[in-house]
N, C-alpha and C positions, 0 to 999 in steps of 0.2 A: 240452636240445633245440637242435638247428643247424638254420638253414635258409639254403636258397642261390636264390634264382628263376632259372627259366629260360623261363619264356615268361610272354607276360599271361594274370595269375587262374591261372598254374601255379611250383609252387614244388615243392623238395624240402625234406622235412622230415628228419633223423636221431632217431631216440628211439631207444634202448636195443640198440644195434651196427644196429638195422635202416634201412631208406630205405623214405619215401614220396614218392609224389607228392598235391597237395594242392590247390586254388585259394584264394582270399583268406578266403572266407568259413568254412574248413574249418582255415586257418591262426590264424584270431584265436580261436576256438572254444578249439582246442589250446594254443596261444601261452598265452592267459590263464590255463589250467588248470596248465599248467607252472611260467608265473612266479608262482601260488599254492601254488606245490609239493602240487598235485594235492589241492589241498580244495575241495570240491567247491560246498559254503555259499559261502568268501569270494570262489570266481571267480561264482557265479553272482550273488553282487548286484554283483560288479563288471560284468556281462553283463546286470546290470538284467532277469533271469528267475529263475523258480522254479527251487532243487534240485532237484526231480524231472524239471522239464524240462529240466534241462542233463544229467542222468543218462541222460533217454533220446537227448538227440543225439550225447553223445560213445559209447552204444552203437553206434547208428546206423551215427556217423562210424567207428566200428573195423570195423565191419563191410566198406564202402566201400572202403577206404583197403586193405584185405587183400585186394581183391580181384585174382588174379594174372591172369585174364582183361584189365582194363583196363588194365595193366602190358604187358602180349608186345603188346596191338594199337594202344593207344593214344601209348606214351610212348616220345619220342625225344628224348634229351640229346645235348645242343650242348657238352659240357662229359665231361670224367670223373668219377665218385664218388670214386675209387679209383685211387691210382698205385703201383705197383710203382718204388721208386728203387734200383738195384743201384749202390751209389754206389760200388764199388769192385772191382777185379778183380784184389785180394791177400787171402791168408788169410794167420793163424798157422798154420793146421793140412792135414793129407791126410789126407780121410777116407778108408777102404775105399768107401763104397757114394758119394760125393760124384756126381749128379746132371749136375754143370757139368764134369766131367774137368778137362784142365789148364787152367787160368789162364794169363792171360799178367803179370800181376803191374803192371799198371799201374792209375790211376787219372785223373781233371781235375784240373787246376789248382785251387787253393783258389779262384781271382779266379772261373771256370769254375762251380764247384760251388755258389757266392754266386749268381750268376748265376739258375740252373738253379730254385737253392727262389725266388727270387724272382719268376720265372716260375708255378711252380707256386702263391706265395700268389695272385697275381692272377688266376689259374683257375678259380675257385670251390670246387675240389675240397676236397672234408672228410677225407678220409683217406690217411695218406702210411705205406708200407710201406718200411722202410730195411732190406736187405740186399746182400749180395756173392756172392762172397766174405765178408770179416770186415769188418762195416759199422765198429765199433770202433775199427779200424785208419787210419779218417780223422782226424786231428788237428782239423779244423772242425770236428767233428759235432757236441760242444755248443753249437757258435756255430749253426750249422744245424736242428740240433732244435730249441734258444730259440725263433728266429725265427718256426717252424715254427707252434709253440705258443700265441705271442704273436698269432700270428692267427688263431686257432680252429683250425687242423686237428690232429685226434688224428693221433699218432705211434704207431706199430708198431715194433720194432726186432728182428729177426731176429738170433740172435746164437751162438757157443759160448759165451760167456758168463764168459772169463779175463778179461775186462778190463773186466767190467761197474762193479768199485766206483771205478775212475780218473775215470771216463766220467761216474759218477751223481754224483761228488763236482765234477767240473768245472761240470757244467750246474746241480745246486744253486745255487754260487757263481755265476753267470750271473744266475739266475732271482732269485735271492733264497727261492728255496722248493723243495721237494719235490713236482713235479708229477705226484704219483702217481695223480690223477685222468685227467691226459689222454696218459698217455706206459704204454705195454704194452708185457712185453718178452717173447718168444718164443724160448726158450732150448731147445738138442738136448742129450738126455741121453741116451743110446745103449746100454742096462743100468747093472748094478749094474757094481762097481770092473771084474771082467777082462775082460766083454765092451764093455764104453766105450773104456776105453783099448787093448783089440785094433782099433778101428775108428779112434780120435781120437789116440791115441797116450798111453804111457806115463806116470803121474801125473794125467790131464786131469781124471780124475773127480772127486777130490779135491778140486782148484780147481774146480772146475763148480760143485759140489753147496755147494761152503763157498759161492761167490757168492750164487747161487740163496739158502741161508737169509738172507742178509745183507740181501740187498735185498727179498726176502718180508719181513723184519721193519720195514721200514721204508715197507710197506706199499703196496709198489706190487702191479700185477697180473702173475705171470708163468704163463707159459702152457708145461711144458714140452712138448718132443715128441720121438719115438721113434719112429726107423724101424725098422720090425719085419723083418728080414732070419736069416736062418740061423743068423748068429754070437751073435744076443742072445735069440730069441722064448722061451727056457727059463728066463730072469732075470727077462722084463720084468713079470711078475705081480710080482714081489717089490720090484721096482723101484717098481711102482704102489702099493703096501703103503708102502714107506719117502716118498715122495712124500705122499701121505694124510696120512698121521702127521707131515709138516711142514708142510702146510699150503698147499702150493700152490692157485693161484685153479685152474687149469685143468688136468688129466693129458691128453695128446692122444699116437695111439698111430696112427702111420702106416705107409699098406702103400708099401713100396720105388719106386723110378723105373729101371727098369733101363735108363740112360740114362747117359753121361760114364763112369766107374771103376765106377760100379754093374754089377755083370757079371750074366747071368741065371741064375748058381747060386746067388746069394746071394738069391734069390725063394723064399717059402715053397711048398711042396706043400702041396696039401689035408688031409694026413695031418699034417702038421707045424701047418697052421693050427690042426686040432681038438686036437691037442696041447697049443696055445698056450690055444685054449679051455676044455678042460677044468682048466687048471691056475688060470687066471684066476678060472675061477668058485670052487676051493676058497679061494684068496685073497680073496675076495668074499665069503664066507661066513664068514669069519674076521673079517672089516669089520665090525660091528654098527650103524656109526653113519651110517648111510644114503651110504654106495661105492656107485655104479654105475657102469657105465659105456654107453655109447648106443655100437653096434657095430654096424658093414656090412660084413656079406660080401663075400667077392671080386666085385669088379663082371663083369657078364657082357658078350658082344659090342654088348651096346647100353648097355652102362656104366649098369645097370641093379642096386640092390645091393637086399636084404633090410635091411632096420635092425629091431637086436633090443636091448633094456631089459635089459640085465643087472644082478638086485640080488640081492646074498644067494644064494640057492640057486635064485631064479626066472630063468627067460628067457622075457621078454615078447614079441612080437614087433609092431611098431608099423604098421611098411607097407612097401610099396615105391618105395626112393629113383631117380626118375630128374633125374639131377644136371643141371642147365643150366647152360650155362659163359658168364662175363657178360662175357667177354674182347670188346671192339672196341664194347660197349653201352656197359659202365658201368667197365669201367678197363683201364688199358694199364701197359707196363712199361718202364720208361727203363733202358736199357743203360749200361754205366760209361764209354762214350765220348763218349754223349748220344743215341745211337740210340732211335728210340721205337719198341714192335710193339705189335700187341693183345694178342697170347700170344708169353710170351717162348721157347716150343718151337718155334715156328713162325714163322720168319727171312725167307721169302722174301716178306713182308707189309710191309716196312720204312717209318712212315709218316711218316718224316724223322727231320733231326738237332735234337735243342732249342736244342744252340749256334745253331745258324741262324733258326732258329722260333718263335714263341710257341707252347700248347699248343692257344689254341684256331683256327690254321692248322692244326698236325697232325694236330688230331681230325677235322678235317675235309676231308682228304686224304681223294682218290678211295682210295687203297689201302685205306683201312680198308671202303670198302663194299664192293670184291672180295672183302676177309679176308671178312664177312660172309655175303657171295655164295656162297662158295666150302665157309663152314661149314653153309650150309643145305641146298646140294648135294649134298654129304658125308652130309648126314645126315638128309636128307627131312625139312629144317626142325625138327629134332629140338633142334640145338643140342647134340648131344651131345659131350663134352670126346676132340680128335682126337687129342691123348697118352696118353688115357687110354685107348682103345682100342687104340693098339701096344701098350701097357704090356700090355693083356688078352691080345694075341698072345703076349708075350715070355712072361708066365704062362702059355701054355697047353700052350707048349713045352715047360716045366719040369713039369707036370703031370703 
C-alpha cells in the first residue's frame, strides 16, 4: 500500500492498481491491516479491538472508500496520480497504424532528463508511464527507472520490446535485484509472425515474442497489447491461444486510433468485428483452463460500450461502460521536449515547460481549468474521452 497526503485528515491511498481517498482515522485502520499482511487477529490486538469488530469496520470502510459519488464532488488534487513520460521522440521501428505519424527523432539532454524524474520524485505522484516513441532507446533509462523506483513510484514501461533483455540486465546491475514487483512492462504484439512484421517490420516477431518469454520467466509482469486493425483481426484469436499457453500476466486486445499513419481503412467494420468475435470465442472454447476475455464493443457517440465475459462457449454480459477520462484530474502527459498537457491528443491546452517549472506550478496553471472547462462543455459534464469520439466518427465512416 502507498500513500501520499494532500490535504489535512485527507490522503490518498494506492492498494491493488486502484486510488483512494482517505482521512487519518480511515488510514491507520487500513495502514495496520496491511502492515499485518491482512490478518485480521494480529492487526486487531494491535488496534487494541475485538476481530469481529475490526471485520465490521474495514467492511464499513470498503464500502465508503468505493464510493464514486464522493470522488466527482468532493475530491480535488493539488498534485497528479499519474504521469505519462514520452521520454523520447525516436523509434527503431514504422509501424503501419502508429498513432504519433512522423517523429522528429530527437530527445533531452541526459543532464535534462535527471532533471525532469527528479522533478517528478518530489511530486508526490505514484505512478510513472515511460513511453515514446521507443522509451528503450534512451541510454539513462536504468539510471532513471532506479531512481524512479528507489522512491516508491511504480514504473510502467511501454515498449516493442527488442531491447528489453539489454535494458533489464543494466537496471538489475543498478538495483542489485530484480524489481519485478514494482516495474510493468507493456509490450505490442501485433498477430502471429506475417501479420506483426507486415505492420513492425520483417523478423520483429521473433525477437518480440523470444523477449517477452525471457523476461516472463524471470517473473516480471507483462502485459501484451494488440491493435486490432484489418491487417491482423483474423490471427489475433491464435495469437491469444499462443500467449495463454506462455503465460503472460495480461492479453490486452485494442481497437485502432485512426490518428498519425493509422489511416481509416485499417478500422474494422462491424461484419469484420463479429468475425473477429466468432472466431475468438471457438479459441476460447478450446482454452479449458479458465481463458476469458472482458470485451467492449465499439463505443457509441457518447463513448458509451456494452462489456461482455467471454468464457468458453458463454457470452455474459456485465453492463454498460461509460468511460470517464481522468486526463487534467488525476494525470497529465510530458512531452519529449518537456511540454506538459492534460491529454496528449489535445495540444492547444499546453500547461508549461517542466524544464522551466516544477510540476506542482504546472498543475496548477489556469490552462488546466479551461482544458476542464472546455471537457465539460463538450460534453454536458459527462467527461467523456474527446479522441475517442473522432475516433467513433472516423469509424462510422468506414462502416
Amino acid at each position: 500500500m502507498k500513500k501520499r497526503e494532500i490535504a489535512n485528515d485527507r490522503y490518498i491511498i494506492y492498494i491493488n492498481n486502484k486510488y483512494y481517498v482517505v482521512n487519518e482515522y480511515t488510514l491507520k485502520i487500513i495502514s495496520a491491516y496491511y502492515d499485518n499482511n491482512k490478518n485480521i487477529e494480529k492487526t486487531a490486538k494491535g488496534l487494541n479491538i475485538s476481530g469481529f469488530h475490526l471485520k465490521r469496520i474495514l467492511n464499513k470502510l470498503q464500502k465508503e472508500i468505493k464510493n464514486i459519488t464522493y470522488y466527482e464532488d468532493n475530491v480535488n488534487l493539488n498534485f497528479p496520480l499519474k504521469i505519462q513520460w514520452k521520454i523520447t521522440n525516436k523509434c527503431n521501428l514504422l509501424c503501419l497504424h502508429c498513432y504519433l505519424g512522423a517523429l522528429n527523432n530527437k530527445e533531452l539532454s541526459e543532464d535534462k532528463l535527471f532533471k525532469i524524474t527528479d522533478k517528478i520524485i518530489n511530486s508526490n505522484v505514484f505512478e510513472v508511464t515511460l513511453t515514446g516513441g521507443e522509451a528503450l532507446l534512451v541510454k539513462s533509462l536504468p539510471l532513471i527507472v532506479s531512481k524512479l523506483l528507489k522512491n516508491d513510484i511504480k514504473v510502467n514501461i511501454f515498449t516493442n520490446g527488442l531491447l528489453l533483455p539489454d535494458f533489464e540486465r543494466k537496471l538489475v546491475d543498478i538495483l542489485g535485484y530484480a524489481p519485478t514487483e514494482k516495474l510493468d512492462f507493456f509490450i505490442s504484439l501485433d498477430g502471429l509472425e506475417n501479420s506483426h512484421d507486415k505492420i513492425r517490420g520483417k523478423g520483429n516477431f521473433k525477437k518480440t515474442f523470444n523477449n517477452i518469454k525471457l523476461i516472463t520467466q524471470k517473473g516480471y509482469r507483462i502485459t501484451t497489447n494488440t491493435v486490432l486493425n484489418t491487417s491482423n483481426y483474423l490471427d489475433v484469436p491464435d495469437l491469444y491461444k499462443l500467449l495463454w499457453e506462455t503465460g503472460i500476466y495480461k492479453i490486452q486486445i485494442s481497437n485502432m486510433i485512426s490518428l498519425g499513419r493509422a489511416t481509416s481503412d485499417m478500422l474494422l467494420s462491424e461484419n469484420q468485428h463479429e468475425e473477429f468475435l466468432k472466431n475468438f470465442k471457438k479459441i476460447l472454447s478450446e482454452l479449458d483452463r479458465g481463458a476469458k476475455l472482458l470485451y467492449a464493443d465499439m463505443p457509441d457517440e457518447e463513448c458509451q460500450s456494452k462489456v461482455y465475459l467471454l468464457s468458453g462457449n458463454k457470452t455474459e454480459y456485465l453492463q454498460k461502460e461509460h468511460w470517464k477520462c481522468s486526463a487534467g484530474i488525476g494525470k497529465c502527459t510530458i512531452e519529449s521536449n518537456g511540454d506538459v498537457y492534460c491529454c496528449p491528443f489535445i495540444k492547444n491546452y499546453c500547461l508549461g515547460n517542466i524544464n522551466e517549472k516544477d510540476i506542482a506550478q504546472i498543475w496548477d496553471n489556469k490552462k488546466r481549468y479551461e482544458f476542464l472547462k472546455m471537457i465539460a462543455k463538450e460534453n454536458n459534464d459527462s467527461r467523456v474521452c474527446i479522441a475517442a469520439k473522432s475516433n467513433y466518427k472516423a469509424r462510422k465512416e468506414v462502416i
